[in-house]
MARKOLVO-181664 format. One record per residue (C-alpha): residue number from 1; residue in three letters; x, y, z. Coordinates in steps of 0.02 Angstrom, whole numbers. Each point is the difference from the previous one (the first is absolute). Last residue first. Layout:
+-----+------+--------+--------+--------+
| seq | type |      X |      Y |      Z |
+-----+------+--------+--------+--------+
| NUM |  ala |      X |      Y |      Z |
...
+-----+------+--------+--------+--------+
//
This chain:
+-----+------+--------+--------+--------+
| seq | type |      X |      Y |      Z |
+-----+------+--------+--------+--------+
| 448 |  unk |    203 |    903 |  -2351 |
| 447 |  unk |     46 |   -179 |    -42 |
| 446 |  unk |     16 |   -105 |    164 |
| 445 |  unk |    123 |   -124 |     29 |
| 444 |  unk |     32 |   -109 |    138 |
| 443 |  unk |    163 |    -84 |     45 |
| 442 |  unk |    -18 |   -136 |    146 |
| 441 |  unk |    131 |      3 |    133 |
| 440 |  unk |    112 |   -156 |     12 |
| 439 |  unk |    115 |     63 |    157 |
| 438 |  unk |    133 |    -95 |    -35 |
| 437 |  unk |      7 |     70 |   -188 |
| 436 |  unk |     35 |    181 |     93 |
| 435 |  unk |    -11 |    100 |   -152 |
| 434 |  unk |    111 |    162 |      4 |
| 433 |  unk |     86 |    -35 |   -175 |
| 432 |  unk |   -178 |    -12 |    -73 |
| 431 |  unk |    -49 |    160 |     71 |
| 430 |  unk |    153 |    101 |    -99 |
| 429 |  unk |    -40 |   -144 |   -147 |
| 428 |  unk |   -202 |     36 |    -13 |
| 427 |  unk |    -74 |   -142 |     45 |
| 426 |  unk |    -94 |   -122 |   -128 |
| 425 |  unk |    120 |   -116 |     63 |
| 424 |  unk |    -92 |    -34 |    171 |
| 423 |  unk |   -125 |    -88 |    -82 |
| 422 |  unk |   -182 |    105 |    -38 |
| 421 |  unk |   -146 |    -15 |     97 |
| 420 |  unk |   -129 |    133 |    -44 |
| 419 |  unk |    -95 |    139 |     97 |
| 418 |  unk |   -153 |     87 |    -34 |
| 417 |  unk |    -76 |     19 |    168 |
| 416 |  unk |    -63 |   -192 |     44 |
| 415 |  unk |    179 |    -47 |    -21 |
| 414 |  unk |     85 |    139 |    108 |
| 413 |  unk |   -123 |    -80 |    124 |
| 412 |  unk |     38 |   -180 |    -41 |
| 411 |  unk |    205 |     30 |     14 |
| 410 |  unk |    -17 |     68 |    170 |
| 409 |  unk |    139 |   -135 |     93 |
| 408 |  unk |    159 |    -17 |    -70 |
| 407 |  unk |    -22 |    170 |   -110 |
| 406 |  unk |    119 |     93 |   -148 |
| 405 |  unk |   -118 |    136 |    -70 |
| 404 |  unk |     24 |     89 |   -180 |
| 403 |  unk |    -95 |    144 |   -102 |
| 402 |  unk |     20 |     38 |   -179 |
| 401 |  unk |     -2 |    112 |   -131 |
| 400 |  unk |    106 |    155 |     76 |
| 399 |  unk |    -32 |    186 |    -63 |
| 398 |  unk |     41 |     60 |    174 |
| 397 |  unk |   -162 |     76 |     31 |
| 396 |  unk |    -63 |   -190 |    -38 |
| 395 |  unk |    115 |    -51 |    125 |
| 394 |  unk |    -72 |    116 |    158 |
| 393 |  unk |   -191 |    -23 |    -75 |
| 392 |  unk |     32 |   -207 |     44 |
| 391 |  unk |     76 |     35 |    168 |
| 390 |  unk |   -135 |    123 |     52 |
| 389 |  unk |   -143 |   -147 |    -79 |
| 388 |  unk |    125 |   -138 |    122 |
| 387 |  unk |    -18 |    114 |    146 |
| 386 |  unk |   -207 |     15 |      2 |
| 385 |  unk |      1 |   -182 |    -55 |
| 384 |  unk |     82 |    -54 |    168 |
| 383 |  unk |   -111 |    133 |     89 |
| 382 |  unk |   -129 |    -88 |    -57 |
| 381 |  unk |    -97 |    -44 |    181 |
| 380 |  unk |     33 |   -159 |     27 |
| 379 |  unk |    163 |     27 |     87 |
| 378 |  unk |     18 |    134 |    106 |
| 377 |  unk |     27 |    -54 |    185 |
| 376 |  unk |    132 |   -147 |    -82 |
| 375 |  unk |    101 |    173 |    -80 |
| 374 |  unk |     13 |      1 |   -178 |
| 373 |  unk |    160 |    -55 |    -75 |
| 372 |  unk |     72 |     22 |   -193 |
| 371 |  unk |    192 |     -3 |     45 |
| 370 |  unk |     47 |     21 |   -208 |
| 369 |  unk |   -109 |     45 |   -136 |
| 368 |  unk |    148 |    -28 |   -164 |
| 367 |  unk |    -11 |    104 |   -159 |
| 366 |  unk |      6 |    -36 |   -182 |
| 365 |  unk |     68 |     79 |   -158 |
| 364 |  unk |    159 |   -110 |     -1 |
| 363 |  unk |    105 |    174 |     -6 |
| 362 |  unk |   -113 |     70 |    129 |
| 361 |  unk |     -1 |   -116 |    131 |
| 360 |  unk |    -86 |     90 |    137 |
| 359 |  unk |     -8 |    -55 |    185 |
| 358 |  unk |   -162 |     40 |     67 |
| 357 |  unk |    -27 |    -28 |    193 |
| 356 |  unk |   -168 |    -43 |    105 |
| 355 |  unk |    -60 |     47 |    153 |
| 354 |  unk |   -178 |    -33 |    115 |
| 353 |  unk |    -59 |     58 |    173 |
| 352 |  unk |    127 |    135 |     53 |
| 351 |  unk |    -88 |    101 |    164 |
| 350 |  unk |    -46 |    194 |    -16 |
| 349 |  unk |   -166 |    -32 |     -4 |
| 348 |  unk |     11 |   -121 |   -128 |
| 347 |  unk |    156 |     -7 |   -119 |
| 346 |  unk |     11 |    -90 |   -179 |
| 345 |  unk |    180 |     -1 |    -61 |
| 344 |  unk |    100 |     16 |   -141 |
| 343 |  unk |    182 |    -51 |    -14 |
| 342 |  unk |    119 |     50 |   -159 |
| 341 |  unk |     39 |    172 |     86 |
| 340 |  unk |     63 |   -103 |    166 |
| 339 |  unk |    134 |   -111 |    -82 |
| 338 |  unk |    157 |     74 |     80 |
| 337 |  unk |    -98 |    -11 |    153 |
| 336 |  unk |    -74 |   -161 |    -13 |
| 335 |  unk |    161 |    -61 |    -49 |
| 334 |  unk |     85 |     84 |    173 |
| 333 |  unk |   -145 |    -78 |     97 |
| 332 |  unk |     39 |   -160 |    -39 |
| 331 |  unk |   -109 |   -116 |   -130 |
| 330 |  unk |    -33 |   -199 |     52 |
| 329 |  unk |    -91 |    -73 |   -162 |
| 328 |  unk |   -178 |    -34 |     35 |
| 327 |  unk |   -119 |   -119 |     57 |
| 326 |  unk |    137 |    -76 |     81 |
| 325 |  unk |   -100 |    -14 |    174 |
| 324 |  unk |    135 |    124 |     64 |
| 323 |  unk |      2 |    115 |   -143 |
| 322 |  unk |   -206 |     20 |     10 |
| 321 |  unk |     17 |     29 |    203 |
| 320 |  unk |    115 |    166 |    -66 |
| 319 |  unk |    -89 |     47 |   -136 |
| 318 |  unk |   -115 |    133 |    100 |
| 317 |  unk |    129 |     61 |    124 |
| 316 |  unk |    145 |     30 |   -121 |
| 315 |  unk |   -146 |     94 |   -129 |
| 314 |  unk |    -37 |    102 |    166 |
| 313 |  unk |    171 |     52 |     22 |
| 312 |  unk |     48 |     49 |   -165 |
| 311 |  unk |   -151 |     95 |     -3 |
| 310 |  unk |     98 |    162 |     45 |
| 309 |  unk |    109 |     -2 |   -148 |
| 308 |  unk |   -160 |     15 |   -139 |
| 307 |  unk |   -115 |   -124 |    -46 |
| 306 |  unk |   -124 |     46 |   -173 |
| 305 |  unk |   -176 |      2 |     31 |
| 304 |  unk |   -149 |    -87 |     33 |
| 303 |  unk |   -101 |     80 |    159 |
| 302 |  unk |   -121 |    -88 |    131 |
| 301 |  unk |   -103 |    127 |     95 |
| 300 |  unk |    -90 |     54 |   -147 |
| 299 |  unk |    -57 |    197 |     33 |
| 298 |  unk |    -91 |    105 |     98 |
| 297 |  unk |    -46 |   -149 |    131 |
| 296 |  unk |   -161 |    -98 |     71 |
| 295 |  unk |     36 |   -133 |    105 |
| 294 |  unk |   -132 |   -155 |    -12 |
| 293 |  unk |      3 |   -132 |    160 |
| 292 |  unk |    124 |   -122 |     31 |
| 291 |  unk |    154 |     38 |    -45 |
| 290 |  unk |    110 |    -56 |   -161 |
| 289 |  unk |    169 |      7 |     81 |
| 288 |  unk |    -34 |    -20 |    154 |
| 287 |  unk |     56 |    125 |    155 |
| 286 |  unk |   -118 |    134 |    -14 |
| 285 |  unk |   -164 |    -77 |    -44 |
| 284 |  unk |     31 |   -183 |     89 |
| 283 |  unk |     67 |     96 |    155 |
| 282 |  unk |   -157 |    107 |      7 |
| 281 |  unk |   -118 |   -152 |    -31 |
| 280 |  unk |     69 |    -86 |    139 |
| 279 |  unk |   -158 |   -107 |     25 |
| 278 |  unk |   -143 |     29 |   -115 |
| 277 |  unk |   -142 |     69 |     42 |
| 276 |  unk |    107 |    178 |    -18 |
| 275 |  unk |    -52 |      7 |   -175 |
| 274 |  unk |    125 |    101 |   -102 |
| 273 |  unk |    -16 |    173 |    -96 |
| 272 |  unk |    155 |     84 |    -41 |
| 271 |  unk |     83 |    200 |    -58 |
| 270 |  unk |    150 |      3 |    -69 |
| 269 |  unk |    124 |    138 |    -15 |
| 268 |  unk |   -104 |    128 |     66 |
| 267 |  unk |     -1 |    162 |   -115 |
| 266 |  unk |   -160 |     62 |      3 |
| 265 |  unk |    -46 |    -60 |   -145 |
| 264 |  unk |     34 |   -193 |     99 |
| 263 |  unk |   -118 |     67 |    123 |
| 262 |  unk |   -153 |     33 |    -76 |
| 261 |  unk |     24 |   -146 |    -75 |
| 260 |  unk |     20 |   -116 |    140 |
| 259 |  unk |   -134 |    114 |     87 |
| 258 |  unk |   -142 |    -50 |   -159 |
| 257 |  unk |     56 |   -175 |     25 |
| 256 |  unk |    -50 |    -11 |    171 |
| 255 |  unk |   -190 |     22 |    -58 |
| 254 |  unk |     24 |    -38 |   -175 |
| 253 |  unk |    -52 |   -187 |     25 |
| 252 |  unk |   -138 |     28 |    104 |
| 251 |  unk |     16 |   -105 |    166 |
| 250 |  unk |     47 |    173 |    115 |
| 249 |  unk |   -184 |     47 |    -86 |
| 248 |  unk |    -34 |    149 |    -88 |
| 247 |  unk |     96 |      0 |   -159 |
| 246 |  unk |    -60 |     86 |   -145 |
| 245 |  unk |    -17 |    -93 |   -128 |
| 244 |  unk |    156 |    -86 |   -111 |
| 243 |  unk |     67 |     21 |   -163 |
| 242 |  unk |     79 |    169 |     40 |
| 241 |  unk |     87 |    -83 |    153 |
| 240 |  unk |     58 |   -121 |   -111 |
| 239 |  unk |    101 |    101 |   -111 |
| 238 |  unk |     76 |     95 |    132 |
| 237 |  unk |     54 |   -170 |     62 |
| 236 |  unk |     71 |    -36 |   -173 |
| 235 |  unk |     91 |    193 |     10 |
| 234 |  unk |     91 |    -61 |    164 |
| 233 |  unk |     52 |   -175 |    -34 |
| 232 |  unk |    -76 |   -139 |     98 |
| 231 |  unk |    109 |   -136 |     43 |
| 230 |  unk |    -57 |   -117 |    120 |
| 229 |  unk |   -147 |    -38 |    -96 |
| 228 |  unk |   -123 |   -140 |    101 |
| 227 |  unk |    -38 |   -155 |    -91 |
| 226 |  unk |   -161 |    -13 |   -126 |
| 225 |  unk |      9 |   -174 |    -90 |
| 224 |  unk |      6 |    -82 |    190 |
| 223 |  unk |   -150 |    103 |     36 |
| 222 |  unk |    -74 |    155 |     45 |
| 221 |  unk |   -146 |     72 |    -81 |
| 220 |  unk |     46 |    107 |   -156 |
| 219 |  unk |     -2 |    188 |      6 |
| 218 |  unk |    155 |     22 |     71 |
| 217 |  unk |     90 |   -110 |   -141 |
| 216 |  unk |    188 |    -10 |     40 |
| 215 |  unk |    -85 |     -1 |    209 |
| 214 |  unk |     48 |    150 |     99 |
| 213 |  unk |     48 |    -26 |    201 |
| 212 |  unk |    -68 |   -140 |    139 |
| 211 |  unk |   -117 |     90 |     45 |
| 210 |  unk |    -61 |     68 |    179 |
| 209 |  unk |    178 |    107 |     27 |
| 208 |  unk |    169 |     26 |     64 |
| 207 |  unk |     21 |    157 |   -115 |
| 206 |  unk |    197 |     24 |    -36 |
| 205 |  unk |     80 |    170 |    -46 |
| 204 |  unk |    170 |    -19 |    -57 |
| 203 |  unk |    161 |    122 |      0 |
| 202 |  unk |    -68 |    151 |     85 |
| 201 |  unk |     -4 |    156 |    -62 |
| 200 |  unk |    -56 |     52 |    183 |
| 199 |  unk |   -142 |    120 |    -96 |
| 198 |  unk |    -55 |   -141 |   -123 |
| 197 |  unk |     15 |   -138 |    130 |
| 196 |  unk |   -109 |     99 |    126 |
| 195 |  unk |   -138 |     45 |   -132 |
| 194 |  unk |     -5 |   -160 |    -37 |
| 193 |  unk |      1 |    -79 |    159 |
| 192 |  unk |   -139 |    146 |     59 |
| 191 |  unk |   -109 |    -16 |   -143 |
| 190 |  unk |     -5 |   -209 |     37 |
| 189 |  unk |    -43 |     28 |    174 |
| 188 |  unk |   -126 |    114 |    -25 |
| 187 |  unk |    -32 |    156 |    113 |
| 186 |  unk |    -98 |     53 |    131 |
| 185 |  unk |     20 |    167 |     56 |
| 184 |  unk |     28 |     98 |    163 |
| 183 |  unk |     -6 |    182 |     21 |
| 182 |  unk |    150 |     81 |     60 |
| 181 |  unk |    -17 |    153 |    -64 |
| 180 |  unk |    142 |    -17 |   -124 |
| 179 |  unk |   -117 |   -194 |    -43 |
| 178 |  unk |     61 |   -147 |     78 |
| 177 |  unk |     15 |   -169 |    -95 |
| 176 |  unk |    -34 |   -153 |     37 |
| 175 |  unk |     28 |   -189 |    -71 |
| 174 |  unk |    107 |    -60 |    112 |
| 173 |  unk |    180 |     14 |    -18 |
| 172 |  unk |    132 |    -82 |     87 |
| 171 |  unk |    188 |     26 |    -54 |
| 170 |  unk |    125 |   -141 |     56 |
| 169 |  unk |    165 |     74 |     82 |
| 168 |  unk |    184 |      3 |    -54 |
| 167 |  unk |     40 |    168 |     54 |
| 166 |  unk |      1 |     41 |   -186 |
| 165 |  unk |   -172 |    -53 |    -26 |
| 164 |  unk |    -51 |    110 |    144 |
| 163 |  unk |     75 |    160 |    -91 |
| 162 |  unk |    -74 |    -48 |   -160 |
| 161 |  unk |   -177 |     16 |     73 |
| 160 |  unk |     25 |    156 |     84 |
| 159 |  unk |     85 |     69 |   -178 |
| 158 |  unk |   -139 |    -62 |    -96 |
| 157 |  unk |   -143 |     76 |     93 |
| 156 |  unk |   -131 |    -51 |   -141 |
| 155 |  unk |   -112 |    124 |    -61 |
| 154 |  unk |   -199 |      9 |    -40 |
| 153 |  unk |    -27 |   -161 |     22 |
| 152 |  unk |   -206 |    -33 |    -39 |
| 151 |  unk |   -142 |     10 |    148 |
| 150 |  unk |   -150 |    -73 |     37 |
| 149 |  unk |    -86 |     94 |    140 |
| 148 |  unk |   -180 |     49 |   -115 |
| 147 |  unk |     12 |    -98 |   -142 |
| 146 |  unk |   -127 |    119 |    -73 |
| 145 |  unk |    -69 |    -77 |   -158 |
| 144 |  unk |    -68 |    110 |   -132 |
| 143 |  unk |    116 |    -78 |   -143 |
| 142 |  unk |    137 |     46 |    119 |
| 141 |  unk |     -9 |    114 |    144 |
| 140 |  unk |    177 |     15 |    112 |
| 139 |  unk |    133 |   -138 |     14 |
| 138 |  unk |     48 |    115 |    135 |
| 137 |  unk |    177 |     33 |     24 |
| 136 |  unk |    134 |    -91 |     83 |
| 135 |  unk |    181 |     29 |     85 |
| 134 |  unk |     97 |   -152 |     19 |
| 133 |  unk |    148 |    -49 |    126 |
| 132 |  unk |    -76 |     33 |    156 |
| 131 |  unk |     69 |   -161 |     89 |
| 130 |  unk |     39 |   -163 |    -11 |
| 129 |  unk |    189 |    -88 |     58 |
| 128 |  unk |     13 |   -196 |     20 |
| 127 |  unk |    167 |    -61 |     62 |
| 126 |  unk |     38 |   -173 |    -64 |
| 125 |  unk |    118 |    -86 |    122 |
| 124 |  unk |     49 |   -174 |    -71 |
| 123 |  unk |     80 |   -121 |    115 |
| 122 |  unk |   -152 |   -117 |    -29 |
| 121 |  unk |   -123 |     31 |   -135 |
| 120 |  unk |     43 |   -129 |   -133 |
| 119 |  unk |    -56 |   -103 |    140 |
| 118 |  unk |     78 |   -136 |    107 |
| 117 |  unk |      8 |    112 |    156 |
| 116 |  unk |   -144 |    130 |      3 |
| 115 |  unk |     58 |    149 |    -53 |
| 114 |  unk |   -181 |     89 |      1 |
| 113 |  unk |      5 |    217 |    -12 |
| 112 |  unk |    -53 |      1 |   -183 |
| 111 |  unk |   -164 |    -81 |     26 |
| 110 |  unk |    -12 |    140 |    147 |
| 109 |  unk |     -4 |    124 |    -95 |
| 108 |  unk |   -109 |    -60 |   -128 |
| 107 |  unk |   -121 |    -29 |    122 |
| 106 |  unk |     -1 |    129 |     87 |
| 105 |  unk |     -7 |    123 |   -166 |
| 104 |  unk |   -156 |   -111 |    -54 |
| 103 |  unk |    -89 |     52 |    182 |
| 102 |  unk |     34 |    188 |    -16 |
| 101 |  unk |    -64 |    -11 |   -209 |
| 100 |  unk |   -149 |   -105 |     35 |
|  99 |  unk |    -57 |    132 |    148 |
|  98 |  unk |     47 |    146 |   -104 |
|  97 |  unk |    -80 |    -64 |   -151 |
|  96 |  unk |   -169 |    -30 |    116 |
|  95 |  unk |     -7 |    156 |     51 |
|  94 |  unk |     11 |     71 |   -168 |
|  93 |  unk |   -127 |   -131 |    -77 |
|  92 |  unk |   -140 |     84 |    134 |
|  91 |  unk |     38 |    162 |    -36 |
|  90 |  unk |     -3 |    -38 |   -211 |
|  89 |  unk |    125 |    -70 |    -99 |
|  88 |  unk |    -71 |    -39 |   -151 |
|  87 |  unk |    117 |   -123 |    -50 |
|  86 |  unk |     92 |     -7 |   -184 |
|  85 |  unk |    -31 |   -107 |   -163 |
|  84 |  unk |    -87 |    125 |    -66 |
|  83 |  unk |   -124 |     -8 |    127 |
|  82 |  unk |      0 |    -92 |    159 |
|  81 |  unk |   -103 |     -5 |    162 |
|  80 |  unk |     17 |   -111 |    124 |
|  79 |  unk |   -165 |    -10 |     93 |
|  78 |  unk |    -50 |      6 |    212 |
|  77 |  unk |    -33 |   -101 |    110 |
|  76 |  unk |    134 |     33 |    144 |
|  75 |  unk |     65 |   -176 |    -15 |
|  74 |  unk |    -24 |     31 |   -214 |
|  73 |  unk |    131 |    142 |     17 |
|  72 |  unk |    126 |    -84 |    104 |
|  71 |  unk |     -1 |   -127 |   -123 |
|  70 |  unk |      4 |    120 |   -158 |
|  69 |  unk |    148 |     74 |     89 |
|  68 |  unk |    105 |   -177 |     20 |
|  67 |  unk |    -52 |    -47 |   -176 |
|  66 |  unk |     65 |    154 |    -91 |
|  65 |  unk |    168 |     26 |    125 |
|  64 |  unk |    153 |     26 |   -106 |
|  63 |  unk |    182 |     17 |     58 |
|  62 |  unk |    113 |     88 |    -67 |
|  61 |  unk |    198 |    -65 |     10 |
|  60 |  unk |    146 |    108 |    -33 |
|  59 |  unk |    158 |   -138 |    -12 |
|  58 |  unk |    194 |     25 |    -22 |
|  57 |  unk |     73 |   -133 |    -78 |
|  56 |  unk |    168 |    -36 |     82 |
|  55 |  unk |    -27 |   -212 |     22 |
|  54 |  unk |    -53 |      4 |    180 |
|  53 |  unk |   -141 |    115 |    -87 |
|  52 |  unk |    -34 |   -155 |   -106 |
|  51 |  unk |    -10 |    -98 |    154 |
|  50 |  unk |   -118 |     92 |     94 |
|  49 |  unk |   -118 |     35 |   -127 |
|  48 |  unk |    -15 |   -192 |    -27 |
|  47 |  unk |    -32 |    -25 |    175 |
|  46 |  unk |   -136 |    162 |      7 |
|  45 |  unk |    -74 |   -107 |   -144 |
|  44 |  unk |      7 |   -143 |    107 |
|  43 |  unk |    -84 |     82 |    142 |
|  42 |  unk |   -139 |     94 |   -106 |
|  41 |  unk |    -70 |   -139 |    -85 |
|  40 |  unk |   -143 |    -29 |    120 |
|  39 |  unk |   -156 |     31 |   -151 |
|  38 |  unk |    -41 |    153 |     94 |
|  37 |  unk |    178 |     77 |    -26 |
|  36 |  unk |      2 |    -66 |   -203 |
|  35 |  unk |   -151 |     96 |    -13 |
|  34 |  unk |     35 |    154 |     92 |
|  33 |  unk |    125 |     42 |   -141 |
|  32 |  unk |    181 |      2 |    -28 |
|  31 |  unk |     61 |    125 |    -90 |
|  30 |  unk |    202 |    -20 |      3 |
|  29 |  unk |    116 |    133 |    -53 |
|  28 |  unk |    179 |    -58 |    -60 |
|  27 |  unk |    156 |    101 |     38 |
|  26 |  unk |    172 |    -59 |    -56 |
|  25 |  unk |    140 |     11 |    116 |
|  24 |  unk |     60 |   -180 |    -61 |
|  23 |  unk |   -121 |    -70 |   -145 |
|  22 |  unk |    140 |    -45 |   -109 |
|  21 |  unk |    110 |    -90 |    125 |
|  20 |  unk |   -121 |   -104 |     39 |
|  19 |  unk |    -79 |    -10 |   -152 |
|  18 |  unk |    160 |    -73 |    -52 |
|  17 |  unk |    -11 |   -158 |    135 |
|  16 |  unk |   -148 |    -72 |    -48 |
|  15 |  unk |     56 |    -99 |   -113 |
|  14 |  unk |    171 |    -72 |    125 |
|  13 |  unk |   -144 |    -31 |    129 |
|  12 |  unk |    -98 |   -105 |   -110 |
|  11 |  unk |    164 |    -97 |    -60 |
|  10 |  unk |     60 |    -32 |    183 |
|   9 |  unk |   -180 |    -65 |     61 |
|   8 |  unk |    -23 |   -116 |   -118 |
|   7 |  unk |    155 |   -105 |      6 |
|   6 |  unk |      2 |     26 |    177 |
|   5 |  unk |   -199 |    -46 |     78 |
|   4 |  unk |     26 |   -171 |   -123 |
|   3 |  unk |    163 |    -36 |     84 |
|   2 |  unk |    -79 |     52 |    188 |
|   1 |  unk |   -150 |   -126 |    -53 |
+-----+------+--------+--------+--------+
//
């Protein structure tokens, strides 16, 4: 059992180590709503929280309290109210946003203050700071519709904020806001995150939420045909958006989406909706490759493009288990950097997921694709055919006729792409000379 533990232990730490590194004294916002607190989730969420801020990330979290205030308001028998998508907040709802709100903040706090032996808790001291951070305004008259005491941020105390962060504390914030007067407003959790992320410039802004995220086909039902998108670009989620009706409902599929957005213009990195049903959710999101739930960017997340000096590193990293299992040939760093302009590479999120090398041939018109390798975490996904299309377009800009592979191992996908098996003397004479007959590689061919 301790073997098995081991062998996959060691790799999954090794993969999660860059975003690590990368995510070190980065800010993320999380809007966590009354939901997942009602459902009991809030102690291992505040245990996930917990260890990525062990990890550097600094961490504003706003908490939402929909369910908890429409209980209070059905024990004193009376109505929620909502148009627009927002609560009327009456008197009555007032009150009963203070009392959810006063209760919510105990409980978060002391989630955070458990370090129970044997729990990802223990030895960690997470100091929670709230305060006056927002200013608000009234939502006002819309359509007719007075919404009476519920409020929209009218400016963020980013400084105060930033100032906590720096002393290496947590940032509470429930959803109120205080008027110059010093008139209290509701306010929605989801405006408030947003609004918060745009101001704090913060690095992601993640909605711990009802749904599970945004299906490839929204307006299908859900099914095995129908997964989640993890990768939603910023002008396709526009797109959608103006597809959809208005949301009104937490379970409407442009509800949180409409924030993500909102956000992303605003200049947040990446913006995320992920269930918190499941267990660890928050890891899975920030610390897997693929995620969980559907992130919604300004741009493609993985980039093609040519490998400069500074990936010499990351191409070492990525081939290296490939050299030992003789999948390929063993290449030092100093080749790799003498070589570097003939690599490509395929980078996600500031990680190296996929490389590939073109060494041209010119006077036999033909071209070898050299250390093709696409990370185990990627595979499946086309980022194999991604680099060998970059590869192809490299030697036709070079006037070359053919493209060639030597493989032990991947000879039926080259196959299924084009590829033919030639003998080794088809070579041209410079490659021929470096042949390692020991090692038997296959020659394929492809004509470009």
């Amino acid at each position: 059992m301790s073997a098995v533990f081991n062998f996959t232990f060691v790799p999954w730490f090794r993969s999660v180590a860059p975003y690590i590194h990368k995510f070190r004294n980065q800010t993320f916002v999380i809007g966590l709503t009354g939901e997942a607190i009602a459902a009991g989730k809030l102690h291992s969420i505040a245990q996930d929280l917990a260890l990525i801020q062990a990890m550097g990330v600094k961490i504003v979290l706003v908490h939402g309290f929909r369910p908890q205030v429409n209980e209070q308001l059905a024990a004193k028998g009376h109505a929620a109210k909502y148009s627009h998508g927002i609560r009327i907040t009456d008197s009555v709802a007032l009150d009963c946003a203070q009392e959810a709100a006063g209760q919510l903040r105990y409980e978060i706090e002391a989630a955070f203050s458990q370090g129970l032996p044997n729990t990802p808790m223990a030895g960690a001291t997470v100091r929670v700071i709230s305060g006056n951070f927002l200013t608000a305004r009234p939502v006002g008259i819309v359509d007719g519709v007075d919404f009476q005491h519920s409020g929209l941020v009218r400016k963020v105390d980013v400084g105060g904020i930033q100032r906590t962060l720096d002393m290496g504390a947590l940032v509470l914030l429930s959803p109120f806001g205080f008027s110059p007067t010093g008139e209290a407003f509701n306010l929605a959790m989801e405006e408030v995150a947003t609004s918060v992320a745009i101001e704090l410039h913060a690095d992601k802004l993640i909605f711990l939420t009802e749904v599970p995220g945004i299906r490839t086909n929204p307006l299908a039902p859900e099914s095995e045909d129908n997964p989640i998108d993890t990768e939603l670009p910023l002008a396709a989620a526009q797109a959608l958006l103006a597809q959809l009706p208005t949301a009104q409902q937490p379970t409407d599929t442009g509800f949180y989406l409409q924030h993500c957005v909102k956000a992303c213009k605003g200049g947040v990195e990446r913006s995320h909706i992920i269930p918190f049903a499941l267990d660890g959710s928050l890891l899975l999101e920030v610390y897997v490759h693929d995620g969980i739930g559907t992130m919604v960017i300004d741009e493609k997340l993985e980039e093609l493009r040519e490998a400069t000096i500074d990936d010499v590193g990351g191409i070492l990293q990525l081939i290296e288990p490939f050299e030992k299992d003789g999948t390929l040939v063993k290449r030092d760093r100093t080749e790799i950097e003498r070589d570097i302009e003939a690599y490509t590479i395929i980078e996600h999120d500031g990680v190296i997921f996929g490389c590939a090398a073109l060494y041209p041939y010119p006077e036999a018109k033909t071209a070898e694709m050299a250390a093709v390798t696409v990370s185990p975490q990627s595979q499946g996904t086309g980022d194999g055919e991604k680099l060998l299309k970059r590869i192809e377009q490299r030697a036709r800009l070079l006037g070359l006729e053919s493209l060639f592979v030597l493989t032990t191992r991947t000879m039926h996908w080259f196959i299924k792409r084009g590829f033919q098996p030639v003998d080794p003397d088809w070579l041209p004479d410079a490659r021929k000379r470096k042949y390692n007959w020991d090692r038997r590689s296959q020659v394929l061919v492809k004509k470009l």
